[in-house]
PyMOL Python script that loads the backbone (N, CA, C, O; Angstrom):
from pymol import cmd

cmd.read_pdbstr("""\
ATOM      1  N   UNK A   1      34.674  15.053 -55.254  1.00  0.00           N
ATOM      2  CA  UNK A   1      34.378  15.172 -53.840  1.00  0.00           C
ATOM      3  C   UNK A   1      34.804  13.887 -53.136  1.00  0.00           C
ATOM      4  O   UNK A   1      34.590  12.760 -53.585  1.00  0.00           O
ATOM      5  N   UNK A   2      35.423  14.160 -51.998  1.00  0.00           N
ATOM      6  CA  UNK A   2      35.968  12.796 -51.357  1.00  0.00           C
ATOM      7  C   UNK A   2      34.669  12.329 -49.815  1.00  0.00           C
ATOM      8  O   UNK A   2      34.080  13.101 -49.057  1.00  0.00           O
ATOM      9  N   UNK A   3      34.652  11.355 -49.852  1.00  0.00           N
ATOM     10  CA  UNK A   3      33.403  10.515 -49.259  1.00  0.00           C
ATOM     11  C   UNK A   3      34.351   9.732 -48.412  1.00  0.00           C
ATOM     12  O   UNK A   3      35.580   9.710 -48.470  1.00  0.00           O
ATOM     13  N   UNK A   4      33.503   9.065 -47.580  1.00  0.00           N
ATOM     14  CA  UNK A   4      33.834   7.933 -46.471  1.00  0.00           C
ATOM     15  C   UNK A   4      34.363   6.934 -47.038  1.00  0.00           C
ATOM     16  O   UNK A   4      35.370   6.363 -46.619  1.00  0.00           O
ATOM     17  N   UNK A   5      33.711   6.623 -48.076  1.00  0.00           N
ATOM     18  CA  UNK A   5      34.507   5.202 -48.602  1.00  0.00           C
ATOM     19  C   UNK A   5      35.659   5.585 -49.381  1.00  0.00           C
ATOM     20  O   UNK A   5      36.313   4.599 -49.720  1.00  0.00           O
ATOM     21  N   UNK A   6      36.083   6.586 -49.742  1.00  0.00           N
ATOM     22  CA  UNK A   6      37.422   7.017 -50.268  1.00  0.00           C
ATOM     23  C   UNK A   6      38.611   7.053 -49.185  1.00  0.00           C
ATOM     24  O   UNK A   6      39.777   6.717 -49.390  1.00  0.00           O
ATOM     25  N   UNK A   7      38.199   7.409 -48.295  1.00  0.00           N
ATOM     26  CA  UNK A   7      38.878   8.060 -46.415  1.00  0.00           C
ATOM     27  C   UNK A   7      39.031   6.197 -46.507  1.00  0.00           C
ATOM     28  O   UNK A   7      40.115   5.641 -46.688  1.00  0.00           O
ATOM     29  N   UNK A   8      38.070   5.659 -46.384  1.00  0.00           N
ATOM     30  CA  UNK A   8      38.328   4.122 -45.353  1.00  0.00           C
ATOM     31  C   UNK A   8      39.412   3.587 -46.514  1.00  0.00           C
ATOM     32  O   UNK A   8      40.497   3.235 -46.051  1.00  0.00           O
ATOM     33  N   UNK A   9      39.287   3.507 -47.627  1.00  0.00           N
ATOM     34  CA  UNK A   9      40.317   3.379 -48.647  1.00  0.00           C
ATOM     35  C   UNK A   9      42.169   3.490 -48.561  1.00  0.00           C
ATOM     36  O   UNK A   9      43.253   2.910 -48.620  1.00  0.00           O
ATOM     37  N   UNK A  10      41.594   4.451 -48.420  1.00  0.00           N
ATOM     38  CA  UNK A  10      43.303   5.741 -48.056  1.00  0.00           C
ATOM     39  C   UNK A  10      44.102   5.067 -46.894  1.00  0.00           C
ATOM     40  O   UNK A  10      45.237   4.595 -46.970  1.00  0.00           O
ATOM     41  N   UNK A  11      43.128   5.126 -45.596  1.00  0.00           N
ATOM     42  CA  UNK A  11      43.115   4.417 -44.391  1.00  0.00           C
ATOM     43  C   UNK A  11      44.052   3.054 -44.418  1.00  0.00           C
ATOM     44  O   UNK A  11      45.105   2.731 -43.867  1.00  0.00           O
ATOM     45  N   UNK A  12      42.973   2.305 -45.503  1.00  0.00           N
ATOM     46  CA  UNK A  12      43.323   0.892 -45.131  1.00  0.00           C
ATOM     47  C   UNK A  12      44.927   0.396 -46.145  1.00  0.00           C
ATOM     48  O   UNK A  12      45.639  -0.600 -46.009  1.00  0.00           O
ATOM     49  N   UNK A  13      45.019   1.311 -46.914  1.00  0.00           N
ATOM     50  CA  UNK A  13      46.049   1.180 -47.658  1.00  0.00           C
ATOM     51  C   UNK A  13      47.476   1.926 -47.088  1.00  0.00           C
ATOM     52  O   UNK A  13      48.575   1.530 -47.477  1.00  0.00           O
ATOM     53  N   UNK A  14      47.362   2.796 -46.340  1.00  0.00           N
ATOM     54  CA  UNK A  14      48.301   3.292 -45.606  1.00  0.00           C
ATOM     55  C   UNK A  14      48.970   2.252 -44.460  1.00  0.00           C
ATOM     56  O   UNK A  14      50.098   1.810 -44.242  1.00  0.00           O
ATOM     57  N   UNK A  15      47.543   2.103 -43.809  1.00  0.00           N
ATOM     58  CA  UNK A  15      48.276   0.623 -42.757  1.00  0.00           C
ATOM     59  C   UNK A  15      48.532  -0.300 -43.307  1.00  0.00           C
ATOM     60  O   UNK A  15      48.631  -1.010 -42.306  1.00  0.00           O
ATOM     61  N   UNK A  16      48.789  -1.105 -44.285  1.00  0.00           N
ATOM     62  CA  UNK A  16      49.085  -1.767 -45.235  1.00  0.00           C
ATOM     63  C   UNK A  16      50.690  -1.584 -45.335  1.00  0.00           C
ATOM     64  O   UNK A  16      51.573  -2.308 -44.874  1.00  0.00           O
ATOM     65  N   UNK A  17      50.765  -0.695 -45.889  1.00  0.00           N
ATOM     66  CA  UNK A  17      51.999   0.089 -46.136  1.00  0.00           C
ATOM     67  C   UNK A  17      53.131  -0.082 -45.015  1.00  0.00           C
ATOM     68  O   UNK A  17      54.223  -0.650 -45.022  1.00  0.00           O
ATOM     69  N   UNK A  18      52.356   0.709 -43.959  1.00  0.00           N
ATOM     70  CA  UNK A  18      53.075   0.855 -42.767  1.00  0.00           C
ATOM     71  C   UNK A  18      53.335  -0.453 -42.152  1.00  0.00           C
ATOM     72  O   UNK A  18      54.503  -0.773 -41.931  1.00  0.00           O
ATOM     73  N   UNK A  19      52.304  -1.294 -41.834  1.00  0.00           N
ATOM     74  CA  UNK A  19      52.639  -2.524 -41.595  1.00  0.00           C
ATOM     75  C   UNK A  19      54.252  -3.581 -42.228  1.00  0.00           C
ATOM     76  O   UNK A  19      55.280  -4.108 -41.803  1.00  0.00           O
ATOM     77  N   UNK A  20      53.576  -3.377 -43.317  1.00  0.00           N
ATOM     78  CA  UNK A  20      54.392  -4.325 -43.846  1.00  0.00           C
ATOM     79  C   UNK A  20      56.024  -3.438 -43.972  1.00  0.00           C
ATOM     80  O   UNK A  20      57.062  -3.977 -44.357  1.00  0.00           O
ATOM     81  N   UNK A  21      55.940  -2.538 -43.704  1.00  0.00           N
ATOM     82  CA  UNK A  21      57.639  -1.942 -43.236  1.00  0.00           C
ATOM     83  C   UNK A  21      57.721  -2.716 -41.975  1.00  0.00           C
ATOM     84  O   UNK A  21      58.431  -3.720 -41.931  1.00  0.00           O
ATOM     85  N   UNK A  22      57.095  -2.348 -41.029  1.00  0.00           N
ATOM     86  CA  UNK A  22      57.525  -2.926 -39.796  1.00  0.00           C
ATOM     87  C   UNK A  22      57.814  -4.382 -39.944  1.00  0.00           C
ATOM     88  O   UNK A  22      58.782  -4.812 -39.316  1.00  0.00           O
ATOM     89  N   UNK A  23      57.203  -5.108 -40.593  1.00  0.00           N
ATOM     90  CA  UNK A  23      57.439  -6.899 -41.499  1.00  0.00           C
ATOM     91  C   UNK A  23      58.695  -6.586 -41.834  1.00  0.00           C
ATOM     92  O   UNK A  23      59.501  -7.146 -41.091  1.00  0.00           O
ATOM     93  N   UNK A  24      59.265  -5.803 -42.795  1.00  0.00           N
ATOM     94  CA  UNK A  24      60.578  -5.709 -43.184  1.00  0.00           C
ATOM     95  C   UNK A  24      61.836  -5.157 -42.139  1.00  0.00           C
ATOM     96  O   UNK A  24      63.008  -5.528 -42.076  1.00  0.00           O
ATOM     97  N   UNK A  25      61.061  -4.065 -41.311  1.00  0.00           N
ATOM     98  CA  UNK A  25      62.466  -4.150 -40.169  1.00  0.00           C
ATOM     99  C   UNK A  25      62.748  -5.133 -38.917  1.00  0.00           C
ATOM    100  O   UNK A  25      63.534  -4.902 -37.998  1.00  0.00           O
ATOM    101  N   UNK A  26      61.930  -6.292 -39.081  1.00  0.00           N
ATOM    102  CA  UNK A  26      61.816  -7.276 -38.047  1.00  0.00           C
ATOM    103  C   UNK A  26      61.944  -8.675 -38.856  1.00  0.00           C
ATOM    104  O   UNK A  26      61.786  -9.816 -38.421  1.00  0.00           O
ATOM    105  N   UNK A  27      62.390  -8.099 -40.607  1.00  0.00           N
ATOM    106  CA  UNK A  27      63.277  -9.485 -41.068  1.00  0.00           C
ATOM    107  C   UNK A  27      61.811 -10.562 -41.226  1.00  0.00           C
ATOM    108  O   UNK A  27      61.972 -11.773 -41.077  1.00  0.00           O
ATOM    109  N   UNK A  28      60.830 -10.163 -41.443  1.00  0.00           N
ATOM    110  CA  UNK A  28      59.890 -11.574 -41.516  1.00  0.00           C
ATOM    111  C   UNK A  28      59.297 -11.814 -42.684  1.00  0.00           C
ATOM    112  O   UNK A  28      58.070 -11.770 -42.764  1.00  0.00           O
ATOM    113  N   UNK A  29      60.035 -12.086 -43.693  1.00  0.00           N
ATOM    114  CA  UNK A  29      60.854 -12.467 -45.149  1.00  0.00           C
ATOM    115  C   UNK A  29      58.963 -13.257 -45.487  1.00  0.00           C
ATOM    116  O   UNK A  29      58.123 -12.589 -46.091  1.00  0.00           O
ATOM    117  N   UNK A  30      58.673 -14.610 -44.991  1.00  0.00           N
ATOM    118  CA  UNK A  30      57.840 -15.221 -45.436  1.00  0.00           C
ATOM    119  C   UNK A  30      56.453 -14.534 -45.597  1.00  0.00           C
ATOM    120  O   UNK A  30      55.664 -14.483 -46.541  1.00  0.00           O
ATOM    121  N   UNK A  31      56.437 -13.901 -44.034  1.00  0.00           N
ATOM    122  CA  UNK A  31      55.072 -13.021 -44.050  1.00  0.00           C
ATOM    123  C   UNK A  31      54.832 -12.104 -45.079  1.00  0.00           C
ATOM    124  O   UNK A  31      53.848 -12.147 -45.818  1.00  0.00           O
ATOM    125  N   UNK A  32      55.834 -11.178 -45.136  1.00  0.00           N
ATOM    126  CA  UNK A  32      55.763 -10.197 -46.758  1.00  0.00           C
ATOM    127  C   UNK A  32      55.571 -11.051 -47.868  1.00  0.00           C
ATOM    128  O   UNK A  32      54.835 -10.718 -48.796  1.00  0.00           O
ATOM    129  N   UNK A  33      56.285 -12.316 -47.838  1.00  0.00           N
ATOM    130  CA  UNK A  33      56.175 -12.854 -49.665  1.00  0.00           C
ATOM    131  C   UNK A  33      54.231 -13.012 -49.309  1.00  0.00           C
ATOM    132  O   UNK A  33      53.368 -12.371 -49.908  1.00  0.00           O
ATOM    133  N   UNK A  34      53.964 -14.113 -48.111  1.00  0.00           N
ATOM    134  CA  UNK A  34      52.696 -13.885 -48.383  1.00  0.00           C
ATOM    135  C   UNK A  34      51.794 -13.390 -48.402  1.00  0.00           C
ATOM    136  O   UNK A  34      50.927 -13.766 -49.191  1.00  0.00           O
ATOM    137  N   UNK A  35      51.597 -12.419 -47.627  1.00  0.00           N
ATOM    138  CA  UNK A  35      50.888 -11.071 -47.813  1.00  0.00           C
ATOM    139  C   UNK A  35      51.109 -10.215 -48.924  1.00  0.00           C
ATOM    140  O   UNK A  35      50.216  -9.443 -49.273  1.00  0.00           O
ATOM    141  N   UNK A  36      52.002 -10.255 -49.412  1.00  0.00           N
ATOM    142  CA  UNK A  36      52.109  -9.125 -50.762  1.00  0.00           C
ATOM    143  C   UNK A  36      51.871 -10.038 -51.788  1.00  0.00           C
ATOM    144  O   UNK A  36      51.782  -9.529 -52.905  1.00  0.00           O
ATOM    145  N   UNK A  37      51.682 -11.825 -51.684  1.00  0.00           N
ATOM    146  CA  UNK A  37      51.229 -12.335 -52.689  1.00  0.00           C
ATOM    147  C   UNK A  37      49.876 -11.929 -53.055  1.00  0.00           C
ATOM    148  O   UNK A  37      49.366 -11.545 -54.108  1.00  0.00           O
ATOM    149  N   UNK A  38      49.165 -12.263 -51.089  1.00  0.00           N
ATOM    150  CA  UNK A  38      47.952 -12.406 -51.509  1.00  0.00           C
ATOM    151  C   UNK A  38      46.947 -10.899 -51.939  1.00  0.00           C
ATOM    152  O   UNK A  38      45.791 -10.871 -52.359  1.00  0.00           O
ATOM    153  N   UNK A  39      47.833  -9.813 -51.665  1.00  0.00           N
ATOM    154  CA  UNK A  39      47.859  -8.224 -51.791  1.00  0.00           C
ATOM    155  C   UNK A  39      47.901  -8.375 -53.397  1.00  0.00           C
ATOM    156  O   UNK A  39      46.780  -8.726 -53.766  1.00  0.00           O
ATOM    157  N   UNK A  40      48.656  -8.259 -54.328  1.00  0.00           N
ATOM    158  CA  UNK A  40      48.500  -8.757 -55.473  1.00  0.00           C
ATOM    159  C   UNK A  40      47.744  -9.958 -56.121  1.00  0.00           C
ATOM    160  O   UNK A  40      47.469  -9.711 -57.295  1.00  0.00           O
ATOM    161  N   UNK A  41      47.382 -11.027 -55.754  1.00  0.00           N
ATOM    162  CA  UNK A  41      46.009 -11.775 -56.475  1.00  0.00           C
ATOM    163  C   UNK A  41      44.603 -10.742 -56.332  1.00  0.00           C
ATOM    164  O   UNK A  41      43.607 -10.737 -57.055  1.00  0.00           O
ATOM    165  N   UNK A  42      44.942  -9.793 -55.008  1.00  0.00           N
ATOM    166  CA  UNK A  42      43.292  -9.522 -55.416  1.00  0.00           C
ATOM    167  C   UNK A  42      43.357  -7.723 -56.034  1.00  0.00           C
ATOM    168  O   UNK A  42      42.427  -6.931 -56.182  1.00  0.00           O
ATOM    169  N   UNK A  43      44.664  -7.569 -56.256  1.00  0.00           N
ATOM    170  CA  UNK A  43      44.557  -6.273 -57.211  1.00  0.00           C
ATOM    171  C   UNK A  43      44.196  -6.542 -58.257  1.00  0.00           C
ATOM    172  O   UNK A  43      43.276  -6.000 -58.871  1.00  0.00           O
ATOM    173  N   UNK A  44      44.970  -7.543 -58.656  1.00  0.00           N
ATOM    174  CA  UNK A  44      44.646  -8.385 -60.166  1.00  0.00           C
ATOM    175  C   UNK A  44      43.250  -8.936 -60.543  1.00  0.00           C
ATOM    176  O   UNK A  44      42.715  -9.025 -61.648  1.00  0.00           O
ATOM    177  N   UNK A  45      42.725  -9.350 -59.067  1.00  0.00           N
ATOM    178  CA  UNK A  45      41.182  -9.613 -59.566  1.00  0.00           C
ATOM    179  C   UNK A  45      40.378  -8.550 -59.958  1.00  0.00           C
ATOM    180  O   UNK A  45      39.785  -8.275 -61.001  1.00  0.00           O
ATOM    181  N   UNK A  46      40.516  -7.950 -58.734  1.00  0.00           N
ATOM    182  CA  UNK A  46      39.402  -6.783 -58.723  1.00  0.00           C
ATOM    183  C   UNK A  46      39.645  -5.470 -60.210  1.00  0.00           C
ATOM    184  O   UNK A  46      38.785  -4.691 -60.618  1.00  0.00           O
ATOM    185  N   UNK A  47      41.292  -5.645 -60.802  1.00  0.00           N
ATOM    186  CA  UNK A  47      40.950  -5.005 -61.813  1.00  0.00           C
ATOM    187  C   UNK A  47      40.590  -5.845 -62.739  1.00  0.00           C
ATOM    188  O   UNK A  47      40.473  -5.310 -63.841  1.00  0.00           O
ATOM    189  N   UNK A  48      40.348  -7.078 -62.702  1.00  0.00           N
ATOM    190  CA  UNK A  48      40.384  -8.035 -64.285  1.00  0.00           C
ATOM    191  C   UNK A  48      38.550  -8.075 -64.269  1.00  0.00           C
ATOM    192  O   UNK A  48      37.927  -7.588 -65.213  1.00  0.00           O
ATOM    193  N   UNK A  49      37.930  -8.632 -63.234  1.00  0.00           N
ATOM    194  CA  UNK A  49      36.607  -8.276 -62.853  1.00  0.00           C
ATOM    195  C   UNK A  49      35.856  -7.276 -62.049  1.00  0.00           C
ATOM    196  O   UNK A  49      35.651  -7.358 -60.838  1.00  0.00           O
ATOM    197  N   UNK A  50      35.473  -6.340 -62.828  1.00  0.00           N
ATOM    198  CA  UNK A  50      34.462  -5.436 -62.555  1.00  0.00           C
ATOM    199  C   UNK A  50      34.094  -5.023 -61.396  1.00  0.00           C
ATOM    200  O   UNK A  50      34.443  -3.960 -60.882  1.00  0.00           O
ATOM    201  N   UNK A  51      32.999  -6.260 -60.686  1.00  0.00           N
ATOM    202  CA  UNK A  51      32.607  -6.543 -59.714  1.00  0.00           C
ATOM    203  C   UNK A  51      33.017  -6.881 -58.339  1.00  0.00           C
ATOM    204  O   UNK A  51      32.417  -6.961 -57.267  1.00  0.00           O
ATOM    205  N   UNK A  52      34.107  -7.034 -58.680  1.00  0.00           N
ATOM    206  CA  UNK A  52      35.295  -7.315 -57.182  1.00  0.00           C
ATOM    207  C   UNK A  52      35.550  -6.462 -56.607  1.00  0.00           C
ATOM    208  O   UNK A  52      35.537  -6.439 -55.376  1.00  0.00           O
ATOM    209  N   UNK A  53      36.128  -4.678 -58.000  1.00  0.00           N
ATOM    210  CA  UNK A  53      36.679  -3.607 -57.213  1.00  0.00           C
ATOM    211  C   UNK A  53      36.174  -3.135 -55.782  1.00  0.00           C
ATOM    212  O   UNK A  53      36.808  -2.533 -54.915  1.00  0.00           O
ATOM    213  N   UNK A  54      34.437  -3.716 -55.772  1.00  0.00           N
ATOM    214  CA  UNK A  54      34.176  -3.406 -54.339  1.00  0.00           C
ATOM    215  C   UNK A  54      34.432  -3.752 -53.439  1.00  0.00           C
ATOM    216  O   UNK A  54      34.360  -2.985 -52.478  1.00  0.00           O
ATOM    217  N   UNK A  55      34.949  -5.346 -53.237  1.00  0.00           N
ATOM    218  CA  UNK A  55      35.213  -6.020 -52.370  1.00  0.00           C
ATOM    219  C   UNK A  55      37.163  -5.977 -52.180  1.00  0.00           C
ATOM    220  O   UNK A  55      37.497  -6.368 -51.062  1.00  0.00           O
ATOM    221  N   UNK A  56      38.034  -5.680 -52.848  1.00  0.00           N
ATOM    222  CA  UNK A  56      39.424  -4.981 -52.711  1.00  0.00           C
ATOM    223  C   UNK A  56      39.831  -4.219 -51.245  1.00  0.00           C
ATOM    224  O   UNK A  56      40.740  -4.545 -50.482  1.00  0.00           O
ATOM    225  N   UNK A  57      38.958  -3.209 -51.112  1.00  0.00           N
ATOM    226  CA  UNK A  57      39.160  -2.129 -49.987  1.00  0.00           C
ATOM    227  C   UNK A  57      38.593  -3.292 -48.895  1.00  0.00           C
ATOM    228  O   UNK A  57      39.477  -4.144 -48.797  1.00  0.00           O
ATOM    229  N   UNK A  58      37.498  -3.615 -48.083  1.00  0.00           N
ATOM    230  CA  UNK A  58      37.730  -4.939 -47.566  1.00  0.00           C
ATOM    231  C   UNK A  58      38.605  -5.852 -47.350  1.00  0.00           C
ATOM    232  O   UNK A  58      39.079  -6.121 -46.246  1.00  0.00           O
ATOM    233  N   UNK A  59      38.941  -6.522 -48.667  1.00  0.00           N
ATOM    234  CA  UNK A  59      40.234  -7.211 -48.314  1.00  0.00           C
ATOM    235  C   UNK A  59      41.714  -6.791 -47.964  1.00  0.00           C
ATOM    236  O   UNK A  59      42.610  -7.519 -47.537  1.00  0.00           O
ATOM    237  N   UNK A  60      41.746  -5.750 -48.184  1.00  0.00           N
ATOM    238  CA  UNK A  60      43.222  -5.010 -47.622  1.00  0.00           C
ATOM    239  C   UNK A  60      42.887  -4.735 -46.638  1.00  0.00           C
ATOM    240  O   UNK A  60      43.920  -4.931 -45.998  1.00  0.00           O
ATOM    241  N   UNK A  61      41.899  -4.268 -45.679  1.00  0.00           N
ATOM    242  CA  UNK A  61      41.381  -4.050 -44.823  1.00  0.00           C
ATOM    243  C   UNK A  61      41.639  -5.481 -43.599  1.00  0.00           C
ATOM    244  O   UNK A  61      42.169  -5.354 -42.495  1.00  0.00           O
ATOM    245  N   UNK A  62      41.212  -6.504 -44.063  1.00  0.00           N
ATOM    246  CA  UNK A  62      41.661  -7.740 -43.556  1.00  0.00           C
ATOM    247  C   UNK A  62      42.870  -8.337 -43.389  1.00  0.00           C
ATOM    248  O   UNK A  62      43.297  -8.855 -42.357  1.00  0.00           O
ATOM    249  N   UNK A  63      43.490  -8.227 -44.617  1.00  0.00           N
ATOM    250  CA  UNK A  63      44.887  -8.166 -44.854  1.00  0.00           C
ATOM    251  C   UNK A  63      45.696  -7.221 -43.539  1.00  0.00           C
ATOM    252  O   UNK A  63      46.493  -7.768 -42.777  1.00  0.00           O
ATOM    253  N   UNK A  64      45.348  -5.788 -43.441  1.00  0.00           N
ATOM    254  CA  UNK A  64      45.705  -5.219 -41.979  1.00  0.00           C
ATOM    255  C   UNK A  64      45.685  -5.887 -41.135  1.00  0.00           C
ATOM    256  O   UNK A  64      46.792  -6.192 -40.692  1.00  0.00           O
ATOM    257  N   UNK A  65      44.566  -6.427 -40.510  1.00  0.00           N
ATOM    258  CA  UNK A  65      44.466  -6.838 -39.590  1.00  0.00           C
ATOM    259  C   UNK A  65      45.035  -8.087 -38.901  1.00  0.00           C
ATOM    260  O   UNK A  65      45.220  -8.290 -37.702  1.00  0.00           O
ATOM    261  N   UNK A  66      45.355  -9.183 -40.389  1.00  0.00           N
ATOM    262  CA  UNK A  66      46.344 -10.135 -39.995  1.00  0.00           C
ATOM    263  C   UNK A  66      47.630 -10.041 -39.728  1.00  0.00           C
ATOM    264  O   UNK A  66      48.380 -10.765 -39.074  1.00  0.00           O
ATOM    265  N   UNK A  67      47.895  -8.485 -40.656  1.00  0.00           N
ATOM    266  CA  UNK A  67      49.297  -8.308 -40.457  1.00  0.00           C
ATOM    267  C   UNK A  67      49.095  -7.695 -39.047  1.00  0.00           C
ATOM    268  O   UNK A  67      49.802  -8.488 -38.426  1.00  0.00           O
ATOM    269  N   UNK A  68      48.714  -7.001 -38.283  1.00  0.00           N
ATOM    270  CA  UNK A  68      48.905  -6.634 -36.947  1.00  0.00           C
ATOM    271  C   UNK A  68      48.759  -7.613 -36.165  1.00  0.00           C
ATOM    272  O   UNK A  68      49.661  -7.524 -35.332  1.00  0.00           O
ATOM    273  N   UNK A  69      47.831  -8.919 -35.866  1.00  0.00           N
ATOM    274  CA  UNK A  69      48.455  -9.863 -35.234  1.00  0.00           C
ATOM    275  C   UNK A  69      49.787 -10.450 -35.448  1.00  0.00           C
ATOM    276  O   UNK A  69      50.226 -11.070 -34.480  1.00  0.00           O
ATOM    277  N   UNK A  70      50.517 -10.396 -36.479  1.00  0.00           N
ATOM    278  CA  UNK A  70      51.424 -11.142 -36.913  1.00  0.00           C
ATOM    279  C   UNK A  70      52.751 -10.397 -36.421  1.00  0.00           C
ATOM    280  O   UNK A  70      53.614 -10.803 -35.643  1.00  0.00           O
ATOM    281  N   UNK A  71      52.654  -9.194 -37.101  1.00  0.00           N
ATOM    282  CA  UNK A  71      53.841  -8.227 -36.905  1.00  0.00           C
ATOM    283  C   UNK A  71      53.760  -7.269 -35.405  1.00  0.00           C
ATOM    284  O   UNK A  71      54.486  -6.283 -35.532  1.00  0.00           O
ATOM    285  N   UNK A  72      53.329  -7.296 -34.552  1.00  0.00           N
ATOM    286  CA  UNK A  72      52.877  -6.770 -33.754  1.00  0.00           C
ATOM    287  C   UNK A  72      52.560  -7.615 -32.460  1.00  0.00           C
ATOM    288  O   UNK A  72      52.731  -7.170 -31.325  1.00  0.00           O
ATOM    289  N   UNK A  73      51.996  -9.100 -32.790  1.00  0.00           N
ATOM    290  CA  UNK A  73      52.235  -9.937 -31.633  1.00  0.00           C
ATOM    291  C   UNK A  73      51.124  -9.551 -30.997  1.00  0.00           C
ATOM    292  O   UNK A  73      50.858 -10.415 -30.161  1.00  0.00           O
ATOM    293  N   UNK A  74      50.187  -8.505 -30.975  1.00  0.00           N
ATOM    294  CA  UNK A  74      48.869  -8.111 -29.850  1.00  0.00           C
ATOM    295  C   UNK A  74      47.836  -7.061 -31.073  1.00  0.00           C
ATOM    296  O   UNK A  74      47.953  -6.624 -32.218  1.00  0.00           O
ATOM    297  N   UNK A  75      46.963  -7.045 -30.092  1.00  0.00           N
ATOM    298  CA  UNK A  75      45.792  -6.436 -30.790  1.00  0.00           C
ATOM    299  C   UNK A  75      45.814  -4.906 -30.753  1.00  0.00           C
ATOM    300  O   UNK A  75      46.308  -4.620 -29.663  1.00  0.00           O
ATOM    301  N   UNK A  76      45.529  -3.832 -31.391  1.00  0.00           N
ATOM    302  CA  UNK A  76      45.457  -2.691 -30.616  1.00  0.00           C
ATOM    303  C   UNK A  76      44.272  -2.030 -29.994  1.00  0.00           C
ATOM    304  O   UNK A  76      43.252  -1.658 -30.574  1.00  0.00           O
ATOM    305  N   UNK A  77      44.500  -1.960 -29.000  1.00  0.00           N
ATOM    306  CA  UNK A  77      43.354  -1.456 -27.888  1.00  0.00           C
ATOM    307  C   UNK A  77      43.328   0.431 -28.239  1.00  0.00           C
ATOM    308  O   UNK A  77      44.190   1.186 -28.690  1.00  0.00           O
ATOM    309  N   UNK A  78      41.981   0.641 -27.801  1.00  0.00           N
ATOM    310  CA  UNK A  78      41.510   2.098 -28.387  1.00  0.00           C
ATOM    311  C   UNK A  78      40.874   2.423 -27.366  1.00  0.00           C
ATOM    312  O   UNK A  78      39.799   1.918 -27.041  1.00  0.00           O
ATOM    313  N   UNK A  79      41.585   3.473 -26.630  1.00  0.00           N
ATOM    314  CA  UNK A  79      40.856   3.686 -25.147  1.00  0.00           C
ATOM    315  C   UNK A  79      41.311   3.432 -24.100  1.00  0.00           C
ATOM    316  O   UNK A  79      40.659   3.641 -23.077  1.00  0.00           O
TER     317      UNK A  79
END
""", "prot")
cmd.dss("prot")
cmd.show_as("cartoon", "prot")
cmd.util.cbc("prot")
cmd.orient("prot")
């Protein structure tokens, strides 16, 4: 059965995704190395320790959000 925290999951990994294309068709080479670094240290955590996997979906979640200031230049307004 799929739940809210599966949906916010899906969610936050899709904009992720999507983001960081738009990083790649606007050529911003550094931002991807570091974001997909720091996108990989915490896959690696959260599968090496147990206790992290909860905190993962969060951090990609954050990870979004820097990348939309970054790649995007503004915030997005809702409404």
């Amino acid at each position: 059965m799929i739940g809210s925290p599966l949906v916010a999951w899906w969610v936050a990994h899709a904009a992720f995704w999507v983001l960081l294309a738009l990083a790649v068709r606007d050529r911003r080479w550094r931002t991807i190395g570091v974001i997909g670094v720091l996108w990989v240290i915490g896959y690696i955590a959260s599968s090496q320790v147990r206790s992290l996997s909860l905190f993962f979906m969060p951090y990609v979640a954050a990870l979004d959000i820097a990348l939309v200031f970054i790649v995007l230049k503004r915030d997005i307004r809702f409404g």
